[in-house]
N, CA, C and O atoms as a Maestro MAE file, in Angstrom:
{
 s_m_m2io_version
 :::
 2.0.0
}

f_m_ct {
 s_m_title
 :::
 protein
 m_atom[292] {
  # First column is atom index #
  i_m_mmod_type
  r_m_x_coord
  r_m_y_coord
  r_m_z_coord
  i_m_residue_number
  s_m_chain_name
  s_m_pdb_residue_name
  s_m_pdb_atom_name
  i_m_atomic_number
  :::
  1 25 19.280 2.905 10.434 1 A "UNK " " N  " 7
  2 3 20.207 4.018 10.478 1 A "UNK " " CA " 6
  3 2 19.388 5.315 10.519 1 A "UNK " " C  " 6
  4 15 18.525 5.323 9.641 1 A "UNK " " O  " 8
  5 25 19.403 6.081 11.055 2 A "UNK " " N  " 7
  6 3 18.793 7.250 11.747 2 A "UNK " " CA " 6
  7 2 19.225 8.378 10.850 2 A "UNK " " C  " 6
  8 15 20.442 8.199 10.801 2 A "UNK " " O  " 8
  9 25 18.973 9.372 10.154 3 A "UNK " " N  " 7
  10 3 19.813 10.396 9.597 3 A "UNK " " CA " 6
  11 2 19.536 11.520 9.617 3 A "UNK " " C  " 6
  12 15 18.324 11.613 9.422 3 A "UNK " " O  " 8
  13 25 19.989 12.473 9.747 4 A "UNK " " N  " 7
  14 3 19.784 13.915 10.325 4 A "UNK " " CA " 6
  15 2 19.462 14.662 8.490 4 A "UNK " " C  " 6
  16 15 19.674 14.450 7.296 4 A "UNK " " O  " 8
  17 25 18.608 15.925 9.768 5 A "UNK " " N  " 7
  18 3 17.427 16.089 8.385 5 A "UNK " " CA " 6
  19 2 18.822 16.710 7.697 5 A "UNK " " C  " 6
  20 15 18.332 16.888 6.582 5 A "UNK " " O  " 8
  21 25 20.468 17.257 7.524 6 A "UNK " " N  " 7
  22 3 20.704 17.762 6.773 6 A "UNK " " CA " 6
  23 2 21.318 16.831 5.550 6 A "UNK " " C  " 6
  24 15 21.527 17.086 4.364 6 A "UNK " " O  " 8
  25 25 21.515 15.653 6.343 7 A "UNK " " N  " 7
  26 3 21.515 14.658 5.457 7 A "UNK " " CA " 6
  27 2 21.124 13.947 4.489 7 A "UNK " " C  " 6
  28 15 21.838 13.458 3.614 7 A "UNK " " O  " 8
  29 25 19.554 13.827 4.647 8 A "UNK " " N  " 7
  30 3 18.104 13.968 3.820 8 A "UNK " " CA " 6
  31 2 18.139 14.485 2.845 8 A "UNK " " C  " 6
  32 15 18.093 13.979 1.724 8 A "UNK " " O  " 8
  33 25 18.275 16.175 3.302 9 A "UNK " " N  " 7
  34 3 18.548 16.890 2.101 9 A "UNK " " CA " 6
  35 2 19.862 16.859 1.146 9 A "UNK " " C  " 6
  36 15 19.899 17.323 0.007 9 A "UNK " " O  " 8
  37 25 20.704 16.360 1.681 10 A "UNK " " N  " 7
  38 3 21.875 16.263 0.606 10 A "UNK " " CA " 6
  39 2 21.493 14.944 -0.094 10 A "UNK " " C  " 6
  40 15 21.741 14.825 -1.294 10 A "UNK " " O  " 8
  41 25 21.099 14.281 0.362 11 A "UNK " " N  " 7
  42 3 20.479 13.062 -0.361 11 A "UNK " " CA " 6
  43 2 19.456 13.421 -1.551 11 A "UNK " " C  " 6
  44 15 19.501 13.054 -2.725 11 A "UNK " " O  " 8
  45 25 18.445 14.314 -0.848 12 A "UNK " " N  " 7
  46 3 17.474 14.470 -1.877 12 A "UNK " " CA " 6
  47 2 17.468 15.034 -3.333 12 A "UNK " " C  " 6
  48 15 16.869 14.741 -4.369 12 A "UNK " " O  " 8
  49 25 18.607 16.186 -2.881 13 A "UNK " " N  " 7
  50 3 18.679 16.587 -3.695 13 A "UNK " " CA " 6
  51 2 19.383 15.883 -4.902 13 A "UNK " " C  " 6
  52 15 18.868 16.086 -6.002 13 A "UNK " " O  " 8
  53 25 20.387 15.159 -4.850 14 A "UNK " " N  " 7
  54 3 20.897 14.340 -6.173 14 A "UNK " " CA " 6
  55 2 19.805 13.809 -6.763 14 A "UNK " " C  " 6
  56 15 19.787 13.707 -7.990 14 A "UNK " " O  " 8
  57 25 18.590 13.335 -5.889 15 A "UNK " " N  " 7
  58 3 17.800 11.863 -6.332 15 A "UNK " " CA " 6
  59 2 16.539 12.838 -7.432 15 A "UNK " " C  " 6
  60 15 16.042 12.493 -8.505 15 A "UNK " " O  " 8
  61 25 16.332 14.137 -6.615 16 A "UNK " " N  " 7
  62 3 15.456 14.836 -7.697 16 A "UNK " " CA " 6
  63 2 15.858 15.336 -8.791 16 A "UNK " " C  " 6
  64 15 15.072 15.472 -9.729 16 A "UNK " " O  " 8
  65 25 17.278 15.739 -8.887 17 A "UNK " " N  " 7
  66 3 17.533 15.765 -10.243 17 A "UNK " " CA " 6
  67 2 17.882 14.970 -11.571 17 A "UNK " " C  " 6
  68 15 18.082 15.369 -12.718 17 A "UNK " " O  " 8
  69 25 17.883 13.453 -10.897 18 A "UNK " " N  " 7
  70 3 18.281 12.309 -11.181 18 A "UNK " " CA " 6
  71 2 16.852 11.936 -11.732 18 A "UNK " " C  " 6
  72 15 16.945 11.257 -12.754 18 A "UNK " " O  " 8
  73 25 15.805 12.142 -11.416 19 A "UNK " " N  " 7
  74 3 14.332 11.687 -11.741 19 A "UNK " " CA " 6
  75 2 13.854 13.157 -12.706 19 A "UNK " " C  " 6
  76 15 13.315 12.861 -13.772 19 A "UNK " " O  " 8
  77 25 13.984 14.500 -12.462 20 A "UNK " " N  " 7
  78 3 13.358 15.319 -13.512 20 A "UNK " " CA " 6
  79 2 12.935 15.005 -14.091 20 A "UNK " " C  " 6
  80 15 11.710 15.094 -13.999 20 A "UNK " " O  " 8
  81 25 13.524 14.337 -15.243 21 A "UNK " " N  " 7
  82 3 12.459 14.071 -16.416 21 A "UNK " " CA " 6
  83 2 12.237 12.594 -16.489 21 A "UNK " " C  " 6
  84 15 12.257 12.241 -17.668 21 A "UNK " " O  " 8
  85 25 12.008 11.485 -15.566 22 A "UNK " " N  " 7
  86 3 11.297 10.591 -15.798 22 A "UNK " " CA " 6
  87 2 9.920 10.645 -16.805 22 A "UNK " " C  " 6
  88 15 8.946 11.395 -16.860 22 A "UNK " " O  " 8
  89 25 10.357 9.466 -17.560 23 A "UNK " " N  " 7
  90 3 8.540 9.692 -18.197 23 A "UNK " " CA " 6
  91 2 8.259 8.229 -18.214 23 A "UNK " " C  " 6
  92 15 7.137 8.119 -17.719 23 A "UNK " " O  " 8
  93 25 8.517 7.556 -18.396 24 A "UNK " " N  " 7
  94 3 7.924 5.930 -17.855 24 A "UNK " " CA " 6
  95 2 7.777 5.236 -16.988 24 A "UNK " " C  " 6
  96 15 8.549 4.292 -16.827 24 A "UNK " " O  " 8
  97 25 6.627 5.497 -16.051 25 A "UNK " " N  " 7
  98 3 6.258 5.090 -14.671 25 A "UNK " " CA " 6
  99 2 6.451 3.916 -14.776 25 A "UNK " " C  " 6
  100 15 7.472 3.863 -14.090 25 A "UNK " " O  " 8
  101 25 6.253 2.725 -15.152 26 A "UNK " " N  " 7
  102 3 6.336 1.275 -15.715 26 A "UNK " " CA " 6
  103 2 7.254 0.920 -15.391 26 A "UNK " " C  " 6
  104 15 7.442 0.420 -14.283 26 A "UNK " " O  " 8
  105 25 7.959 1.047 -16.116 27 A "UNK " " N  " 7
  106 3 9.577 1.061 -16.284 27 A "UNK " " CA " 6
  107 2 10.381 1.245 -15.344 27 A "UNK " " C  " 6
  108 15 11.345 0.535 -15.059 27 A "UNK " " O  " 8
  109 25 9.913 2.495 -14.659 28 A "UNK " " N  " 7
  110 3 10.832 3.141 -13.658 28 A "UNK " " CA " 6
  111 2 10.378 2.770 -12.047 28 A "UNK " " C  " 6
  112 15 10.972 2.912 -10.978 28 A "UNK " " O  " 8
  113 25 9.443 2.390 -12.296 29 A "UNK " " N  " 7
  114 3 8.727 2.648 -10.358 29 A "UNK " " CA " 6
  115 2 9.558 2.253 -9.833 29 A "UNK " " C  " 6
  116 15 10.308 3.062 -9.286 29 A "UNK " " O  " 8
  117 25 9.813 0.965 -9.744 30 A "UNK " " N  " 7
  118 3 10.725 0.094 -8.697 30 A "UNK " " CA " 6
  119 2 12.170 0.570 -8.590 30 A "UNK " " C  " 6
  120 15 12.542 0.854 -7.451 30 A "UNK " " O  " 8
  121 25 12.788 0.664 -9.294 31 A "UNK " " N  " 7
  122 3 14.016 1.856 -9.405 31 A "UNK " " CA " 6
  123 2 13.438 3.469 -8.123 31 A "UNK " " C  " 6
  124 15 13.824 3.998 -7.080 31 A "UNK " " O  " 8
  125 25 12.758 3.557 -8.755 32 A "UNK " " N  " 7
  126 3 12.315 5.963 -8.128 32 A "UNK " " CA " 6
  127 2 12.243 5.069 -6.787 32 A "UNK " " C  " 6
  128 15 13.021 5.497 -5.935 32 A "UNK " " O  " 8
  129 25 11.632 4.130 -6.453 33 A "UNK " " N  " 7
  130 3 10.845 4.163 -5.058 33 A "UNK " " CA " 6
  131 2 11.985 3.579 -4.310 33 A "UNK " " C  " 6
  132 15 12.304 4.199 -3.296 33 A "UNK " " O  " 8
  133 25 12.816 2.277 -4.667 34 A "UNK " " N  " 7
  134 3 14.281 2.302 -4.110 34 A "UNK " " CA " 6
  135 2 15.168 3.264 -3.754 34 A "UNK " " C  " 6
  136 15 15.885 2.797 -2.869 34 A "UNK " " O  " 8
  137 25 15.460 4.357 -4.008 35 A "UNK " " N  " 7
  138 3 16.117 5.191 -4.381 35 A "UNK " " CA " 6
  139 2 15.455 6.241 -3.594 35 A "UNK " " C  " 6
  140 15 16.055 6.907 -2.750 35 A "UNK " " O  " 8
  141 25 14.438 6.356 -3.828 36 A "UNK " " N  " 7
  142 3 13.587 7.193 -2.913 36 A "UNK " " CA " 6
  143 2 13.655 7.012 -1.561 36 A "UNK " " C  " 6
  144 15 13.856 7.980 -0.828 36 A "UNK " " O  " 8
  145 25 13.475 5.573 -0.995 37 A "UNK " " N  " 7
  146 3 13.478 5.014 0.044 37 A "UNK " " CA " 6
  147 2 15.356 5.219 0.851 37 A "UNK " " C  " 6
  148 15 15.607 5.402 2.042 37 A "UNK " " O  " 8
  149 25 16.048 5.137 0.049 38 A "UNK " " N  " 7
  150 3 17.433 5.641 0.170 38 A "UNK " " CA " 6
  151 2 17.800 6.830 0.964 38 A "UNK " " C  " 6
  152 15 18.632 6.895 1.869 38 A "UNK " " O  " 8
  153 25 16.853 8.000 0.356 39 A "UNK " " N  " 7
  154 3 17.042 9.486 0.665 39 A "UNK " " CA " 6
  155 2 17.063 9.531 2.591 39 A "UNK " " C  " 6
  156 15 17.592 10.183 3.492 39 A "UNK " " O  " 8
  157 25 16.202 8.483 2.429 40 A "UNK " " N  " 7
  158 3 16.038 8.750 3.865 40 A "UNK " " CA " 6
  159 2 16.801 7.160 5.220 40 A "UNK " " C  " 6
  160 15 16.788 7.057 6.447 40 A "UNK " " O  " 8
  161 25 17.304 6.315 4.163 41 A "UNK " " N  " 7
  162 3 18.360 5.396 4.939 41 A "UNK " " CA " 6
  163 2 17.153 4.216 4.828 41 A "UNK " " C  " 6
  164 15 17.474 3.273 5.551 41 A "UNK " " O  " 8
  165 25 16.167 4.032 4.307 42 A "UNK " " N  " 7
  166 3 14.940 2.928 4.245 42 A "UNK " " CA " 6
  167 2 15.852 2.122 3.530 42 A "UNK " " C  " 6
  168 15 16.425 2.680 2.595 42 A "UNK " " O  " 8
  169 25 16.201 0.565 3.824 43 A "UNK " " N  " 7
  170 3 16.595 -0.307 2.993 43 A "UNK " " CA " 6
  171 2 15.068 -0.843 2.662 43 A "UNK " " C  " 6
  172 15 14.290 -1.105 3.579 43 A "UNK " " O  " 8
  173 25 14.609 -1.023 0.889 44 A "UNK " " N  " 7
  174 3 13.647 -1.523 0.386 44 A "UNK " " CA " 6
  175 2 13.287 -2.828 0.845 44 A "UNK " " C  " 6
  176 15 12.195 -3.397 0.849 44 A "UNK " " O  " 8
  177 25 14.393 -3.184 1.222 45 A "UNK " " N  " 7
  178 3 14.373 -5.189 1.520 45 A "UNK " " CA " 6
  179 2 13.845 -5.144 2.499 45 A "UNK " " C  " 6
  180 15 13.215 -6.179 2.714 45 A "UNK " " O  " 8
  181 25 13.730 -3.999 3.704 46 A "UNK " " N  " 7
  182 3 13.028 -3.874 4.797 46 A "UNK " " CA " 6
  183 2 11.307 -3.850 5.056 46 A "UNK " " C  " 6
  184 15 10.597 -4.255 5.977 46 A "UNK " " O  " 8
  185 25 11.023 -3.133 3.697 47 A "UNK " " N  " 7
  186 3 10.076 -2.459 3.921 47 A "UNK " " CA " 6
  187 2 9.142 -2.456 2.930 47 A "UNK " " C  " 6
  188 15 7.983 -2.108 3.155 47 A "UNK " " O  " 8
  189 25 9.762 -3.029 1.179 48 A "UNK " " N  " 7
  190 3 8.958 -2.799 0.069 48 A "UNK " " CA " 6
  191 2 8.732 -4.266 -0.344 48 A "UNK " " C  " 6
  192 15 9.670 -5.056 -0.234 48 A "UNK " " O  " 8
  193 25 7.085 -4.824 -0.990 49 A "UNK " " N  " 7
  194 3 6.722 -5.189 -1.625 49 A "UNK " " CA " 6
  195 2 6.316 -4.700 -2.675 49 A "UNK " " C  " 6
  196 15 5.649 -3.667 -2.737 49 A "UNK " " O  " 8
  197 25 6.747 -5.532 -3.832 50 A "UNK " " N  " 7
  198 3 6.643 -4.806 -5.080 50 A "UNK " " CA " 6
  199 2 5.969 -6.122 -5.907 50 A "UNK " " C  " 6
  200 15 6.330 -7.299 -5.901 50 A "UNK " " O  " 8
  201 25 4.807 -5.439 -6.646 51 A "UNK " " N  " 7
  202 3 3.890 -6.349 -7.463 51 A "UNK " " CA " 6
  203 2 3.102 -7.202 -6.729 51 A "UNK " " C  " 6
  204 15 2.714 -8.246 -7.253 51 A "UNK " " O  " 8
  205 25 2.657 -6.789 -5.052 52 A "UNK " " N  " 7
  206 3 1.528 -7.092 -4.277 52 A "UNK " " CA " 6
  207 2 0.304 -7.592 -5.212 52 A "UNK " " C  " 6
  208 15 0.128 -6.850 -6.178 52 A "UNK " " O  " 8
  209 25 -0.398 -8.470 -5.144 53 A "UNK " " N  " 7
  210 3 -1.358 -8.775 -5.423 53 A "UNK " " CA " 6
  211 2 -2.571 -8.542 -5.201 53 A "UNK " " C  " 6
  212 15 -2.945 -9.547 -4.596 53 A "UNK " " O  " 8
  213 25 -3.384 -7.894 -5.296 54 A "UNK " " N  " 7
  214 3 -5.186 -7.593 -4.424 54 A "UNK " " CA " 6
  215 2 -5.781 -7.755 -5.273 54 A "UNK " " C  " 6
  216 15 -5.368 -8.104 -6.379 54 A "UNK " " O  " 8
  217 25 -7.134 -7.494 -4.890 55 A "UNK " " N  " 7
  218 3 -8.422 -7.701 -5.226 55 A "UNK " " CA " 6
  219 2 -8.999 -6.034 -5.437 55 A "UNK " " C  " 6
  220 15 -9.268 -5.412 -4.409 55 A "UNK " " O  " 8
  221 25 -9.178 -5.339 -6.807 56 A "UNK " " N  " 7
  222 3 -9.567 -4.326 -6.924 56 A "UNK " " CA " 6
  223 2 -10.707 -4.623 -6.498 56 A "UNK " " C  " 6
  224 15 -11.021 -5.763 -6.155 56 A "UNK " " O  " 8
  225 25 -11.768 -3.222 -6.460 57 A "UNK " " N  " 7
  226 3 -13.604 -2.742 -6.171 57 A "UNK " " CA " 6
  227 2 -13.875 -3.440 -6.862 57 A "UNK " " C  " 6
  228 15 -14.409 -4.454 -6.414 57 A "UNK " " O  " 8
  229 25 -13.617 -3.298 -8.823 58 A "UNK " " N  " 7
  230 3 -14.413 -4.165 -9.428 58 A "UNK " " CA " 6
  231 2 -14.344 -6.049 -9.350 58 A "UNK " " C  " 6
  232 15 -14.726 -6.850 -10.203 58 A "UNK " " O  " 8
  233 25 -13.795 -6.278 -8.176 59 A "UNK " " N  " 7
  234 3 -13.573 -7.381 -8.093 59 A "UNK " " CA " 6
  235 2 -12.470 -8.038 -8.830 59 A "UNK " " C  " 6
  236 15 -11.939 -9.012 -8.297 59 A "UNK " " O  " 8
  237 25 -12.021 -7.597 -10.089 60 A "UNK " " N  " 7
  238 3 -10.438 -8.071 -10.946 60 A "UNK " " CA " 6
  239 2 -9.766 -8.079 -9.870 60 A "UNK " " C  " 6
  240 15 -10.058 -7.550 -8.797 60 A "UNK " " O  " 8
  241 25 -8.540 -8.892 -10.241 61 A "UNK " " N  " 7
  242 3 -7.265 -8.562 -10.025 61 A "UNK " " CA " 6
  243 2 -6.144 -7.544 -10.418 61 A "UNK " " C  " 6
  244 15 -5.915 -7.294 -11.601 61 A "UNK " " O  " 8
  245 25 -5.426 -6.941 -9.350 62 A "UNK " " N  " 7
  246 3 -4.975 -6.239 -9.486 62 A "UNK " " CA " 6
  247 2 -3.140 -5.792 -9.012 62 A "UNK " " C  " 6
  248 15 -2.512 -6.845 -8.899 62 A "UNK " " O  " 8
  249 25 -2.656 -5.122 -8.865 63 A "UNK " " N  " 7
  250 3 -0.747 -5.295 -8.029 63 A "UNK " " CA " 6
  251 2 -0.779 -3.522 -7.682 63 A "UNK " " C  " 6
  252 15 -1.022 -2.602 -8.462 63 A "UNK " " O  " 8
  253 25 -0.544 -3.492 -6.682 64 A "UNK " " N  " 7
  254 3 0.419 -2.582 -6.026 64 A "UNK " " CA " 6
  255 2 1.849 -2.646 -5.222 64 A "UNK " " C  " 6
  256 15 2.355 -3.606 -4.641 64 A "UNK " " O  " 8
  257 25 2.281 -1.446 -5.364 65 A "UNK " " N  " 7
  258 3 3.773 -1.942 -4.781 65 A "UNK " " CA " 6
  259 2 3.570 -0.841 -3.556 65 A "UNK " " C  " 6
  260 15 3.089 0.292 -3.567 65 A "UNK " " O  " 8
  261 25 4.157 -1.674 -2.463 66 A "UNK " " N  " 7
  262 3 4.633 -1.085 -1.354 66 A "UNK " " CA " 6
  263 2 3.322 -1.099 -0.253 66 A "UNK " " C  " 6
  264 15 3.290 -0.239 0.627 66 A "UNK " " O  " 8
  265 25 2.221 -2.152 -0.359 67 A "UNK " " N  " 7
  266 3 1.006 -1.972 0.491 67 A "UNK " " CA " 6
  267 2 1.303 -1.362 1.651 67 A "UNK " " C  " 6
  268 15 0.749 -0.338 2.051 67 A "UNK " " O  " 8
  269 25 2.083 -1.899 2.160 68 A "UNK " " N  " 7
  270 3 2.178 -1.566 4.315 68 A "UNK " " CA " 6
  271 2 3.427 -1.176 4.287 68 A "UNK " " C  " 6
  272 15 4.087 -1.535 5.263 68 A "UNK " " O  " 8
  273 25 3.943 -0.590 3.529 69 A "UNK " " N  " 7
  274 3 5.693 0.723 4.039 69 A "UNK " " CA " 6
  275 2 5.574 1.072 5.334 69 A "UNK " " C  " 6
  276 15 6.325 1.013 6.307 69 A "UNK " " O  " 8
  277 25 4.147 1.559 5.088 70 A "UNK " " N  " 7
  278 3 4.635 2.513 7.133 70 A "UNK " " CA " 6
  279 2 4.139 1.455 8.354 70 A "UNK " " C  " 6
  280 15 4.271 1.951 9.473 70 A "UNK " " O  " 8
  281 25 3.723 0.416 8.338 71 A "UNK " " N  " 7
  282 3 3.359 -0.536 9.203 71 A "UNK " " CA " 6
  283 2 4.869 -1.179 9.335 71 A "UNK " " C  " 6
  284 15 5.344 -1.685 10.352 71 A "UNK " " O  " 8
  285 25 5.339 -1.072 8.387 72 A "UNK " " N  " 7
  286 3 7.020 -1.681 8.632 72 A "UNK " " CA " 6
  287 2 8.250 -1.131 8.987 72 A "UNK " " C  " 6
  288 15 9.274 -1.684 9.388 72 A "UNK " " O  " 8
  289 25 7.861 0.657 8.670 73 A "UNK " " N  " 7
  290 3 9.550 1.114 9.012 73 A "UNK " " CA " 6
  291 2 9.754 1.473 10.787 73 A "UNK " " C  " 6
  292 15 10.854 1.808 11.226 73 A "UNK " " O  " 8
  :::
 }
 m_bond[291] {
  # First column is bond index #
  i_m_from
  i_m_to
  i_m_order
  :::
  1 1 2 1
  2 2 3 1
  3 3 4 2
  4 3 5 1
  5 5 6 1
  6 6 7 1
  7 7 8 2
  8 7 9 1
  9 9 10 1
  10 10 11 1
  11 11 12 2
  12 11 13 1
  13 13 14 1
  14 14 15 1
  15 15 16 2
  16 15 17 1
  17 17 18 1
  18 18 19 1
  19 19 20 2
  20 19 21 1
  21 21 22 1
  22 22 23 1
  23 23 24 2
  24 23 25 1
  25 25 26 1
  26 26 27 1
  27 27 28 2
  28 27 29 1
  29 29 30 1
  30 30 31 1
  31 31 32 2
  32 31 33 1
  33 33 34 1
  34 34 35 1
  35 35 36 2
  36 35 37 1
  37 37 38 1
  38 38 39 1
  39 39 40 2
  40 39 41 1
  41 41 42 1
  42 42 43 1
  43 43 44 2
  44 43 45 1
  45 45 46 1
  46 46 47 1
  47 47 48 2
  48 47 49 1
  49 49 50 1
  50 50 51 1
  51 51 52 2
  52 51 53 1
  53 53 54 1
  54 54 55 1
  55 55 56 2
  56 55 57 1
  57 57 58 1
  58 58 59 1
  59 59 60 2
  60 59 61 1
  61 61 62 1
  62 62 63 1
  63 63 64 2
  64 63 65 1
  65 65 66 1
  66 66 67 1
  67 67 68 2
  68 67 69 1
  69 69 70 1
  70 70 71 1
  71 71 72 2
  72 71 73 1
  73 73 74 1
  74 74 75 1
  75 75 76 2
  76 75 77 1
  77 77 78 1
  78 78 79 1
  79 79 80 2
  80 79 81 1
  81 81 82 1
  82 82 83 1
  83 83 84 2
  84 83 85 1
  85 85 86 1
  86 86 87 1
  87 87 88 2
  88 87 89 1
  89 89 90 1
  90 90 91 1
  91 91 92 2
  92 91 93 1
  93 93 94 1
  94 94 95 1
  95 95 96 2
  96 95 97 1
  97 97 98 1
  98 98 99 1
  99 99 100 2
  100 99 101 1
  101 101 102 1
  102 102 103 1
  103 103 104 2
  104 103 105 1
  105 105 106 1
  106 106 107 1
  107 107 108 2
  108 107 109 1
  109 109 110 1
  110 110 111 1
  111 111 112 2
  112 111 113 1
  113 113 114 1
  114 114 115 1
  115 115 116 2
  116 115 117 1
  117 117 118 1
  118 118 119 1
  119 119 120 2
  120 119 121 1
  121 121 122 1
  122 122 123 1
  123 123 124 2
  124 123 125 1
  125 125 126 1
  126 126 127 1
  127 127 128 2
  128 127 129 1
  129 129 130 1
  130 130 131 1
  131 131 132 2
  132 131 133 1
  133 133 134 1
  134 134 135 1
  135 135 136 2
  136 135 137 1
  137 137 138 1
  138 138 139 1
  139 139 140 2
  140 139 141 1
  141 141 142 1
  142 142 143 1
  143 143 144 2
  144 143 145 1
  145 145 146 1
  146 146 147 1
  147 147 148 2
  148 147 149 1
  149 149 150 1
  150 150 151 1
  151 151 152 2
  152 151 153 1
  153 153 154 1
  154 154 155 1
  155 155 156 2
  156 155 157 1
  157 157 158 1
  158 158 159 1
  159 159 160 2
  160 159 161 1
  161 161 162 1
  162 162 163 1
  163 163 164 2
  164 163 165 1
  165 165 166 1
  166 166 167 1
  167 167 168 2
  168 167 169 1
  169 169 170 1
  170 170 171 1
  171 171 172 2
  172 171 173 1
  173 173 174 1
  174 174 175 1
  175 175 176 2
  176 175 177 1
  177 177 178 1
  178 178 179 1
  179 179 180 2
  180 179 181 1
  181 181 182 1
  182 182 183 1
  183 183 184 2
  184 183 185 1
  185 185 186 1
  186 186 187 1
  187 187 188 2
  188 187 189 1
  189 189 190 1
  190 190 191 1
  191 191 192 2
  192 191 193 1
  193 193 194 1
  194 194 195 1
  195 195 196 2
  196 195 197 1
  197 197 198 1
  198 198 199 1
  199 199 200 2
  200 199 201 1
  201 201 202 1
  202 202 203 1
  203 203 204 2
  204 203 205 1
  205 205 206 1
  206 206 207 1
  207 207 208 2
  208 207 209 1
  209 209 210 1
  210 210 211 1
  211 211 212 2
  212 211 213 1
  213 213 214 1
  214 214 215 1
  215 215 216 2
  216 215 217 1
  217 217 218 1
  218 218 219 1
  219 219 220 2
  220 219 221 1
  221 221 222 1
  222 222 223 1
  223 223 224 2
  224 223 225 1
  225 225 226 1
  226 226 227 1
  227 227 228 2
  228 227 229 1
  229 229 230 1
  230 230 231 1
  231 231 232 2
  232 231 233 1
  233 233 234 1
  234 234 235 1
  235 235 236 2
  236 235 237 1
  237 237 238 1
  238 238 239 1
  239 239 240 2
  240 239 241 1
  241 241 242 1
  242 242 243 1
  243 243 244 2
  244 243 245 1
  245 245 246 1
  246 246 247 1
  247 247 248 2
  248 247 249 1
  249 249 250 1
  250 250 251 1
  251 251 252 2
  252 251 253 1
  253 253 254 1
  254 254 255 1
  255 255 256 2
  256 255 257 1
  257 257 258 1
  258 258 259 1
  259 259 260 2
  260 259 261 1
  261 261 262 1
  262 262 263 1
  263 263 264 2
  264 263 265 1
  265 265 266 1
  266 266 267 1
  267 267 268 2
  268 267 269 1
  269 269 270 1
  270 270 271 1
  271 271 272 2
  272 271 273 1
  273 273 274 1
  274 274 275 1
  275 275 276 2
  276 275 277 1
  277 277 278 1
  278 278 279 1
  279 279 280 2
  280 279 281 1
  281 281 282 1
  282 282 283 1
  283 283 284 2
  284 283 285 1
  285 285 286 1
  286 286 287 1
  287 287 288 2
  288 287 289 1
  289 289 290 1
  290 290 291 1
  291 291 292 2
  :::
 }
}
């Protein structure tokens, strides 16, 4: 779904005042970044992996969410 930038902004704006005072990244990521992804018509199911698995520098293991978003939308 395609959405015109004034749309965006009526979107955005609910979603930033809705997050202001986040304070638990943990907790919250997967929620902000859904929601986030919203503002602009991104269905997450499209596009987000969440709790990716890699291989940090120091060689540990490690998770990120959302590796390849823009290889997918």
């Amino acid at each position: 779904m395609l959405l015109s930038l004034n749309e965006i902004r009526k979107r955005a704006l609910p979603f930033s005042l809705e997050w202001v005072d986040a304070k638990n990244e943990e907790a919250e990521a997967k929620e902000f970044l859904i929601q986030f992804l919203d503002i602009f018509g991104v269905s997450h199911r499209r596009v987000a992996t969440f709790e990716h698995g890699v291989k940090k520098l120091d060689e540990g293991d490690g998770y990120i969410d959302l590796p390849s978003i823009f290889s997918k939308v």
